[in-house]
C-alpha positions in Angstrom: 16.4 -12.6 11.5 13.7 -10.0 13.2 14.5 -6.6 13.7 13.3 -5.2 16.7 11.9 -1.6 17.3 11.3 0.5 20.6 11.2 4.1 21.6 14.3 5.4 23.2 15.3 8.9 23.9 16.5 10.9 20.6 20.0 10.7 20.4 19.4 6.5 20.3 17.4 6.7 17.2 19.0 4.1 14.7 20.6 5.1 11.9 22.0 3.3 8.4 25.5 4.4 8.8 26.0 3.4 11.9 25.2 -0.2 11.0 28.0 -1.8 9.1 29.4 -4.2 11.9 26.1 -5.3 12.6 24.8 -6.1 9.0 27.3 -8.7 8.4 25.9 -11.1 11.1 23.8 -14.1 10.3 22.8 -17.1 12.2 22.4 -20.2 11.9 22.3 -24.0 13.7 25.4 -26.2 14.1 25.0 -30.2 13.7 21.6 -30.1 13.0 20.2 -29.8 16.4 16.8 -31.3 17.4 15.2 -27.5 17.7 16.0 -24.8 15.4 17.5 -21.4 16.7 17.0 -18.1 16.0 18.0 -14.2 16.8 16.7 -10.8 16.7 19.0 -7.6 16.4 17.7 -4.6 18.3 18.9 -1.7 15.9 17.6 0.9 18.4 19.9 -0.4 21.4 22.5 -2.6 19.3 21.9 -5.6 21.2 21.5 -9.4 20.3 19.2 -11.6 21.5 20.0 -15.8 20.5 17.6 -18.9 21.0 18.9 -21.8 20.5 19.4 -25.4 21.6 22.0 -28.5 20.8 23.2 -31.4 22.8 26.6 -29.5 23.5 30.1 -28.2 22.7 32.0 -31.0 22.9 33.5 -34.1 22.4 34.6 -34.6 18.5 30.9 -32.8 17.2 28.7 -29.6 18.3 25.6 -28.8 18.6 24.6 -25.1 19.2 23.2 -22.1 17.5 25.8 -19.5 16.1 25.4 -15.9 15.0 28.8 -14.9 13.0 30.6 -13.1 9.9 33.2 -13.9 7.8 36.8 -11.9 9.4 39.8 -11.9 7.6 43.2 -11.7 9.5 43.9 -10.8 12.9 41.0 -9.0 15.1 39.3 -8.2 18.6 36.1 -9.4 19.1 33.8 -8.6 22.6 30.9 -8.2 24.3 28.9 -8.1 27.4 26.3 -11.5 27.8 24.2 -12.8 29.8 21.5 -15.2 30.0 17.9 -14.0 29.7 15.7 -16.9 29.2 13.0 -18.2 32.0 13.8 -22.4 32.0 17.2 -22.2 32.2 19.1 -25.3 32.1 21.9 -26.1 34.6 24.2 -26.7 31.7 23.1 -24.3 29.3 26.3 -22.2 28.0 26.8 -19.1 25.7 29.8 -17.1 24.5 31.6 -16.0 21.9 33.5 -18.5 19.7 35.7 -18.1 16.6 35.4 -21.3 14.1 37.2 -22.0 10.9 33.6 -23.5 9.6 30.2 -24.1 10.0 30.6 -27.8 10.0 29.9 -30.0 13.4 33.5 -31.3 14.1 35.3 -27.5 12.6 38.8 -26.4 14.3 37.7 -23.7 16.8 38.5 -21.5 20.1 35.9 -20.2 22.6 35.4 -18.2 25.8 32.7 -20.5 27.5 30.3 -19.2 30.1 28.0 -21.7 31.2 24.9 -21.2 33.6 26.0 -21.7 36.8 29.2 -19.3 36.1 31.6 -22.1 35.2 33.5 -19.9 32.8 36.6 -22.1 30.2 38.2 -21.5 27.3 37.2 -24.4 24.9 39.1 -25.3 21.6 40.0 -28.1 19.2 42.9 -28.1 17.8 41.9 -30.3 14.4 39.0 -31.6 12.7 37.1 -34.5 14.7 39.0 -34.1 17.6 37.6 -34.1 21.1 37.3 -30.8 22.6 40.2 -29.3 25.1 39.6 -26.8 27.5 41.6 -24.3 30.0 39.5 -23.9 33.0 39.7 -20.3 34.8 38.7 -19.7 38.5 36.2 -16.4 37.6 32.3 -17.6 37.5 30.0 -15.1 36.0 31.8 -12.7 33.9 30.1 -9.8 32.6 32.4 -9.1 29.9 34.5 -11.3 27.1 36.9 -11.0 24.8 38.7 -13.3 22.4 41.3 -12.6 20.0 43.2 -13.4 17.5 46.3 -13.0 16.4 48.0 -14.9 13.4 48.2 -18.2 15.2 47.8 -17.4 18.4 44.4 -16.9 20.2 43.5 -15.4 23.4 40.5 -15.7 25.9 40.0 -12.5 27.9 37.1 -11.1 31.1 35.9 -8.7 33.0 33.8 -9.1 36.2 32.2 -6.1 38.2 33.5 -3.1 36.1 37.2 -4.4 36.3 40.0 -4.3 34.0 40.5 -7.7 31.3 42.2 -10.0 33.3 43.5 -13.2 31.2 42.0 -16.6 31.0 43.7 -18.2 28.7 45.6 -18.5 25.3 46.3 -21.2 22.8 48.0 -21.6 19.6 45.9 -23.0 16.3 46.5 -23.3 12.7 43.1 -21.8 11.5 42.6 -20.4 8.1 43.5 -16.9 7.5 39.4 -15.8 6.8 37.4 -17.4 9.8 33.7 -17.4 11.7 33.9 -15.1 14.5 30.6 -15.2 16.5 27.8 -15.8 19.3 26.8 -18.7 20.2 24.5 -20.4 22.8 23.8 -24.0 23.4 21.2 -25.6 26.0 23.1 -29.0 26.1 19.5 -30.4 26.4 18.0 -31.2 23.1 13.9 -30.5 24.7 15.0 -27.9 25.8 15.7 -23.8 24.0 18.2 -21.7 25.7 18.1 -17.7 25.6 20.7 -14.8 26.0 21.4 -11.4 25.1 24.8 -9.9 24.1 25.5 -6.0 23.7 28.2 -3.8 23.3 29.6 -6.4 20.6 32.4 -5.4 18.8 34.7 -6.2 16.5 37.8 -4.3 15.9 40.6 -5.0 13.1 43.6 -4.1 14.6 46.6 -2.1 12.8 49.4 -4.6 10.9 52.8 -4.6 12.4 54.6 -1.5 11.7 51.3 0.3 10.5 52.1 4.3 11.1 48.7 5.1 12.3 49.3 8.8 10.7 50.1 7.4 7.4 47.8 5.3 7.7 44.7 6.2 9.7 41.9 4.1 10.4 38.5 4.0 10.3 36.2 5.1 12.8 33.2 4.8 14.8 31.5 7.5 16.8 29.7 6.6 20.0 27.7 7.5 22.6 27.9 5.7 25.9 25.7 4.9 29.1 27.8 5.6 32.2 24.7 4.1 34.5 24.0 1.0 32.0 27.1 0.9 30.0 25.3 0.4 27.1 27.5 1.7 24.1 25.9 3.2 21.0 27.4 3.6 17.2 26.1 6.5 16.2 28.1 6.8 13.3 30.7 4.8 10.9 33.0 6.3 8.2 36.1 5.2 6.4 37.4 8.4 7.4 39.6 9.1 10.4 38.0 11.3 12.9 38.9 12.4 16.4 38.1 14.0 19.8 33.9 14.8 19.9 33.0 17.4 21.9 29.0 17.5 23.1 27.2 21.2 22.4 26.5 22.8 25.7 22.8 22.4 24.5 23.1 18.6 23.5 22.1 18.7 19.9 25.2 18.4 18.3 28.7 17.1 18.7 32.2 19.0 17.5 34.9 16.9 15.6 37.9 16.8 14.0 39.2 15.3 10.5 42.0 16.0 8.2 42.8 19.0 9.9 39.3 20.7 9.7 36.4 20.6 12.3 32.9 19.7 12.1 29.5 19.7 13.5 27.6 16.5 14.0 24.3 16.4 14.5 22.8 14.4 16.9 19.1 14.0 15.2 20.0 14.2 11.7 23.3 12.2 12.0 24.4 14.6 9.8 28.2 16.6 9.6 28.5 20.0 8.6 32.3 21.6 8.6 32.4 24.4 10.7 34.1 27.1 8.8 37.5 28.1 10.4 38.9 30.3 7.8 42.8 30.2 7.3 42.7 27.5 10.5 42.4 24.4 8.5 45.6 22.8 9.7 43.7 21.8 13.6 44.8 19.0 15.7 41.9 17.0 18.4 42.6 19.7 21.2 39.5 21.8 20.8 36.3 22.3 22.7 33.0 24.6 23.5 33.3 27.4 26.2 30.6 27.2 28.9 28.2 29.7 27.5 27.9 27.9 24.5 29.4 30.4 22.3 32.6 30.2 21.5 35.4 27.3 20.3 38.7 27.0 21.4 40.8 25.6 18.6 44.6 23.9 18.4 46.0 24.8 14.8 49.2 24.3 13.3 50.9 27.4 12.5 53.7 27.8 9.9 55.9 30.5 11.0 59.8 31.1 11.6 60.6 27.7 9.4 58.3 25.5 11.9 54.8 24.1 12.1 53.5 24.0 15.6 50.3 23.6 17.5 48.8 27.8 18.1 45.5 28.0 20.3 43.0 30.2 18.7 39.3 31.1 19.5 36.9 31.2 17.1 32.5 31.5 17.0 31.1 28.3 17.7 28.8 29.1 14.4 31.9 30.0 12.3 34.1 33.4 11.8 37.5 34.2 11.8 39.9 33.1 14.6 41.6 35.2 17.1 45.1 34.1 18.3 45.7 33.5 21.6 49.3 32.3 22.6 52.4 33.6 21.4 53.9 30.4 21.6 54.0 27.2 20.9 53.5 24.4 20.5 49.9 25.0 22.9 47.4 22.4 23.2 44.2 23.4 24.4 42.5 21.4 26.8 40.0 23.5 29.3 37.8 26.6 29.5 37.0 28.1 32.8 33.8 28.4 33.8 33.6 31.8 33.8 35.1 31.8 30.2 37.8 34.2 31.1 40.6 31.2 30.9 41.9 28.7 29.2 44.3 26.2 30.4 46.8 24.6 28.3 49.4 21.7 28.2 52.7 23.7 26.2 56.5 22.8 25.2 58.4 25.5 26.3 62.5 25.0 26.7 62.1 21.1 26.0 59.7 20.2 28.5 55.9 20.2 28.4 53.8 21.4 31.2 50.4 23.2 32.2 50.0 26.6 31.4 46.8 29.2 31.6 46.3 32.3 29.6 43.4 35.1 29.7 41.0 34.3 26.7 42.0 37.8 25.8 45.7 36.4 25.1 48.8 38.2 26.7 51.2 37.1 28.8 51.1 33.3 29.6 51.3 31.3 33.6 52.9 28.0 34.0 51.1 26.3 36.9 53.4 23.0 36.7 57.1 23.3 36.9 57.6 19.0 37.8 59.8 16.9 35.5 58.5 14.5 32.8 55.2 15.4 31.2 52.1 17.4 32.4 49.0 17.5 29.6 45.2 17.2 29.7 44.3 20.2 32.0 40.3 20.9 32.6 39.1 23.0 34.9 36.1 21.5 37.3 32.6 23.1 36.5 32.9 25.2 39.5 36.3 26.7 39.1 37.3 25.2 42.1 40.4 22.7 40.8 42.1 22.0 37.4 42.4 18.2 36.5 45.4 17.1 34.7 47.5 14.4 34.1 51.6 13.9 34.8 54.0 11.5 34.7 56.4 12.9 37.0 55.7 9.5 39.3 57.0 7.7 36.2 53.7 6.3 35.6 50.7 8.5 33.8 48.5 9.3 36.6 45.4 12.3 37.1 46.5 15.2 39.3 44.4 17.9 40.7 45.2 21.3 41.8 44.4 24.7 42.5 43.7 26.6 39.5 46.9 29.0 40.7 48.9 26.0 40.5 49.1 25.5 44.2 48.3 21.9 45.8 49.1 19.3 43.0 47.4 16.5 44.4 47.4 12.9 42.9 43.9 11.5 42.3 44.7 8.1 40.7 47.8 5.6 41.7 47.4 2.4 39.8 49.3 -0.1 36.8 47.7 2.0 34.3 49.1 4.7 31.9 45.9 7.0 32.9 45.2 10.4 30.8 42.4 12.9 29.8 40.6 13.6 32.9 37.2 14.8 32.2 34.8 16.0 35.0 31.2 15.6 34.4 28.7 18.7 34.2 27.4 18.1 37.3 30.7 17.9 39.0 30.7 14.4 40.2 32.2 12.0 38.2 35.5 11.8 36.1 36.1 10.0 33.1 39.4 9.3 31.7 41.4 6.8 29.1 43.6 4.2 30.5 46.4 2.3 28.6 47.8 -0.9 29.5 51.3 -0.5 31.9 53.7 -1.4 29.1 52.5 2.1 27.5 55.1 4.3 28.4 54.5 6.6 30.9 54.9 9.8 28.3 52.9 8.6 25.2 49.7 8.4 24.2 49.4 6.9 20.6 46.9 5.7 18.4 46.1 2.2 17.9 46.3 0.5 21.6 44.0 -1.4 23.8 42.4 1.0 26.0 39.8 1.5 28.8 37.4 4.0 29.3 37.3 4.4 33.2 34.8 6.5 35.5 35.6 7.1 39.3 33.8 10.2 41.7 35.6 13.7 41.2 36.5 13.7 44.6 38.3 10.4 44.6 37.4 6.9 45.7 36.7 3.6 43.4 37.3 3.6 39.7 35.3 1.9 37.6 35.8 0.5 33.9 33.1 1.1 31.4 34.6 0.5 28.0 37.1 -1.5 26.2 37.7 -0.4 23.0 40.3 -0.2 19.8 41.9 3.6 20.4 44.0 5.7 22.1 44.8 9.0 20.7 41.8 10.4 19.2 39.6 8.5 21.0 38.9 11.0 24.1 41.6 13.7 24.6 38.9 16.4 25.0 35.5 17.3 27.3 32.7 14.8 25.5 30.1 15.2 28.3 26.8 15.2 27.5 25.0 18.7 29.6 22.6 16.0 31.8 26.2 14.2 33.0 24.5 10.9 31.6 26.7 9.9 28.9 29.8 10.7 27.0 30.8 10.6 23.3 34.0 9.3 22.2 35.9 7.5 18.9 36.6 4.0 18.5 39.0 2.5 15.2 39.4 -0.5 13.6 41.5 -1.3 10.0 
C-alpha cells in the first residue's frame, strides 16, 4: 500500500487518531488475475484509490482486486465511487462487496456499478455456484451502501444528492466474521482498471435492545465539505461525545461528554475541558454567542426532588455560570445576534414549546403555543427569523418565524422526520438532520440511520450530503464553520 501526501488547508491535516477505520484495510488480488492490483490511501483527504484487473465477477469464480477488513457481526458499510482511470473498459465494474473469504468461488453479496452505469446487486448463495444478480433501473449512482444484518443483506444508492433509495436485498448464510470491502475489476485481463472511493465508512450498529444511554457508543468527529461533500475524521475515541460547536474564530470546536464540556482543537487535535465549575451535569444543548465570548450551557439541576435541564451562561474561557431560567426543563438552542437573547425549546405544563429569555434572565416569552412538539430554535444571523422545528403537522418538519413569534411558516414538507435547523454564517444555507419516516414524529434518539441535509435559507431544493450512524448527538446544535464552508458534526458506531 502507498500513502499519499498533499497540502490541504489546516483543519485537513491528518492525524493518528482519526485513523482507526482506515488502518484495518488491506488489499489484495482474487483468483490470481493475469495483472496484479494495487491501492493508495490518501490520509490527508481519506480517499481510496484501486488498480486492478481480472476476467470478471461471475460465473462460479472471480477475478478482481479487493481492499477489505475483517467485520464481525452485523454492520453498515458506504461510500461514494467513481471511476478515475483514462482507458476505461466498457465492462469494467467497481463497488463494494462483502465476501465470507478471499478464495475465487467464496459465498458473497455486492452492489455492482459497472462503466456504462449498469448498476446490480450481485451474490452467490454457496461455494462454486454461478453468480445471481437483482438488476435495478438507476445507472450511475454516486453513492452505495450495503448492509448486513444477521442473515439478511441489503443493497442501497444514492444518485444526485438524493435520499438511499433500495436496490435490492437477499438472504445468505455467511459466517458471523466476514470481508467487507472495495473492489474493482476490468473484466479484460490486458487491461488495468482504476477508481476512487471516499467518504467510506463503516458503522457497527447497536444490538437489539441496546439502551444507547447505558450503553453509549463510540464516536467519530468530523468535518464536512458542503460544496464537495467530502467528509473528514478528525477524531476517533471510545468515548461517547456529542453536539460540536465551531469557535466564532474557527480554531477550535466545543463538545460535550459525560456531562462536562470540552474544547477541541482544530490544529492540535487536542481536547481541553472547559472548566464549568458546579455545572458538570450538561446535556448537548450548548453553544458560542456571536461575539465570541461567552457559552450558553444546558445543565441538569437537582432541586425540589427533580433533575432537570437549567440554561446557564458561562465565559467561553471558563468561570463560574450564571443561571438564566427559572424553570425547567430549558434546552438551549440559539443566541441572537445581538447577544441580548437566547431562544429555547422548554416543558412547561406537559407540553414542550419555544421560549426566548433576556441573557440577563427574568421573566420568560413563549413564542409557540401549537400542539405536539416545538424544539431546535436558532435565530438567523441577521435577527430577522427564528428557525425551529415542530411536529404539530404530525410529521417533524423546520418552521420559521418572527422572532416575536408571529408568522410560523413551514419551510420543509416531506417523508422525513426533519430536526435541528442550522443557518449558515453567511445566511444562505440551512443544514439539518433527517430521520427515516417510521421515526416518530416527536423523537429524536440515538442510534438511527440518518441524513445530513442542506437546502437555501429561504426555501427551495434540499439536498442530501451525508449518511451516517447517529441521531441524537450527532447535530442538535450550530456546528458552522465562520467561512459557511463546512460543518462539524458526530457520527457512532458499536
Amino acid at each position: 500500500m502507498k500513502i499519499c501526501y498533499f497540502l490541504i488547508p489546516v483543519f485537513f491535516f491528518f492525524s493518528s487518531n482519526a485513523q482507526e477505520m482506515f488502518k484495518f484495510f488491506s488489499g489484495t488480488d482474487i483468483g490470481s488475475p493475469d495483472l496484479n492490483g494495487n491501492y493508495e490511501f490518501n490520509q490527508n483527504r481519506q480517499f481510496f484509490t484501486l488498480q486492478g484487473a481480472g476476467n470478471n465477477i461471475l460465473l462460479d469464480r472471480d477475478e478482481f482486486y479487493f481492499v477489505s477488513q475483517e467485520v464481525e457481526g452485523n454492520f453498515i458499510f458506504s461510500a461514494n465511487l467513481k471511476f478515475s482511470g483514462k482507458n476505461l473498459d466498457s465492462q469494467g465494474k467497481i463497488g463494494l462487496m462483502i465476501r465470507e473469504s478471499k478464495d475465487k468461488n467464496s459465498v458473497y453479496m455486492g452492489g455492482v456499478v459497472h462503466v456504462d452505469g449498469l448498476t446490480v446487486l450481485q451474490y452467490r448463495e454457496r461455494t462454486g455456484e454461478n453468480t445471481l444478480e437483482i438488476p435495478s433501473n438507476i445507472r450511475n449512482p454516486e453513492f452505495i451502501q450495503v448492509e448486513r444484518k444477521g442473515d439478511e443483506f441489503i443493497f442501497r444508492f444514492s444518485k444526485n444528492d438524493e435520499p438511499l433509495e433500495e436496490a435490492g436485498k437477499i438472504t445468505l448464510k455467511m459466517h458471523r466474521t466476514v470481508l467487507p470491502g472495495m473492489f474493482i475489476c476490468s473484466q479484460n485481463k490486458h487491461t488495468i482498471e482504476q477508481a476512487q472511493f471516499w467518504n467510506v465508512r463503516i458503522e457497527k450498529p447497536a444490538d437489539d435492545g441496546t439502551d444507547g444511554y447505558g450503553s453509549p457508543s463510540s464516536s467519530r468527529l468530523e468535518i464536512l465539505d458542503i460544496v464537495s461533500g467530502f467528509r473528514t475524521v478528525i477524531y476517533e475515541t471510545d468515548t461517547h461525545i456529542e453536539a460540536p460547536n465551531w469557535s466564532r474564530n474557527g480554531k477550535f470546536l466545543v463538545y460535550n461528554s459525560g456531562g462536562k464540556l470540552f474544547r477541541f482543537n482544530i490544529k492540535s487535535r487536542k481536547s481541553k475541558e472547559i472548566n464549568t465549575n458546579f455545572a458538570t451535569a450538561n446535556n448537548n444543548d450548548h453553544g458560542i454567542s456571536f461575539s465570541g465570548k461567552t457559552l450558553a450551557i444546558s445543565h441538569h439541576t437537582k432541586e425540589n426532588d427533580r433533575s432537570h435541564s437549567i440554561i446557564y451562561t458561562v465565559p467561553l474561557k471558563g468561570g463560574t455560570p450564571k443561571r438564566i431560567t427559572e424553570k425547567g426543563p430549558s434546552y438551549w438552542h440559539g443566541w441572537s445576534p445581538d447577544d441580548k437573547w437566547l431562544v429555547y425549546c422548554a416543558e412547561r405544563n406537559g407540553n414542550y414549546d419555544v421560549y426566548k429569555i433576556s441573557v440577563e434572565g427574568g421573566n420568560e416569552i413563549r413564542l409557540t403555543t401549537s400542539e405536539g412538539l416545538d424544539d431546535g430554535p436558532e435565530f438567523s444571523p441577521d435577527g430577522k427569523f427564528i428557525f425551529f422545528n415542530s411536529s404539530r403537522s404530525d410529521c417533524m418538519e423546520i418552521w420559521r418565524m418572527s422572532p416575536d413569534g408571529s408568522e410560523q411558516v413551514q419551510i420543509t414538507n416531506d417523508q422525513f422526520q426533519n430536526w435541528f435547523a442550522h443557518p449558515s454564517p453567511d445566511d444562505k444555507w440551512l443544514i439539518f438532520i433527517s430521520y427515516l419516516p417510521e421515526i416518530k414524529p416527536d423523537s429524536h434518539p440515538r442510534n438511527q440511520r440518518v441524513m445530513l441535509r442542506l437546502m437555501p435559507a429561504n426555501g427551495g431544493k434540499i439536498k442530501t450530503l451525508a449518511f451516517l450512524y447517529g441521531g441524537q448527538g450527532t447535530i442538535n446544535v450550530p456546528s458552522w464553520s465562520p467561512d459557511s464552508k463546512k460543518v462539524a458534526f458526530v457520527s457512532y458506531t458499536y
